[in-house]
N, C-alpha and C positions, 0 to 999 in steps of 0.2 A: 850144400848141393853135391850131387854126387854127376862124376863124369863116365858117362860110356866109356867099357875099355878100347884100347885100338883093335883095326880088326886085324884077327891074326894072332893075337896075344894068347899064348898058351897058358896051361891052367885052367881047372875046372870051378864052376861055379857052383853054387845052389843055389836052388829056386826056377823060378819061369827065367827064362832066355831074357836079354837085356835087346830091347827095339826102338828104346830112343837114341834121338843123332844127335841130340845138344843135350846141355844142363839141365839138369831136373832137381828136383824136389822131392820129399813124401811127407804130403799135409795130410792131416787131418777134419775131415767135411762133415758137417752132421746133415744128415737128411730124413726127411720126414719119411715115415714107411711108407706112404704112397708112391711117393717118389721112389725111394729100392726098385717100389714093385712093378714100375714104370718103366724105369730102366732094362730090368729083366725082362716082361714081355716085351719089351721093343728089342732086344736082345737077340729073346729066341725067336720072333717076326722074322730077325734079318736073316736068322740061319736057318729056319725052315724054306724063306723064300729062295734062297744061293747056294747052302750051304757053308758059309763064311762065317766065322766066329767072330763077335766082335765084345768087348769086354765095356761094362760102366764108364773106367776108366777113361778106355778111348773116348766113347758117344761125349762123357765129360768134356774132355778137353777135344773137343771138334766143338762143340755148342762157344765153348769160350773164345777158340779162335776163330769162329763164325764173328762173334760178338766183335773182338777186337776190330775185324777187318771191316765190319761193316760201316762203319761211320757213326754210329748211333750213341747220340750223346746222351748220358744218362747221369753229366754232373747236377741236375738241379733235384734230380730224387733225393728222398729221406729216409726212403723204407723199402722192405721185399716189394712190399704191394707196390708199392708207384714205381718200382722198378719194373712187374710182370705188366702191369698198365702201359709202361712207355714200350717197352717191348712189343705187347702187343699191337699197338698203332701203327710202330717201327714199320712192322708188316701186314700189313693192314686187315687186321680183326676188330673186331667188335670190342668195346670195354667187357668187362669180365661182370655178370650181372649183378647186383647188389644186392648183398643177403637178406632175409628177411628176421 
């Protein structure tokens, strides 16, 4: 895991600017290209509508600490699918229709 430096610590970096406050990580995610492309237009949705840049990254880890905090027990799933199904219910949508 790598730690934020303090602030105020002199010396320069490279790369984008460091904007997490705790302990981080860098995983590795595979996602489907629907999903990329998902991401990106709800991306540039946010920034056409405020002009606020917001990066996969983040939207990522907002959705997971959404999850966290919600209550929503998801130990009796086995799979993506029964996981997007419990989720769904979660908040109360419709099961996802069954393909033909």
């Amino acid at each position: 895991m790598r730690i934020a430096p303090e602030q105020g610590q002199s010396g320069r970096r490279i790369g984008r600017p460091v904007v997490h406050h705790e302990c981080w990580a860098k995983v590795t995610v595979v996602l489907m290209n629907r999903q990329v492309v998902y991401l990106d237009h709800l991306a540039a949705d946010v920034r056409a509508a405020n002009g606020n840049v917001i990066r996969r990254a983040e939207i990522i880890r907002a959705l997971i600490d959404f999850l966290a905090d919600s209550g929503i027990d998801l130990s009796k799933t086995r799979s993506e699918s029964e996981v997007k199904e419990a989720l769904r219910s979660a908040v109360g949508l419709a099961p996802t229709p069954a393909e033909e």
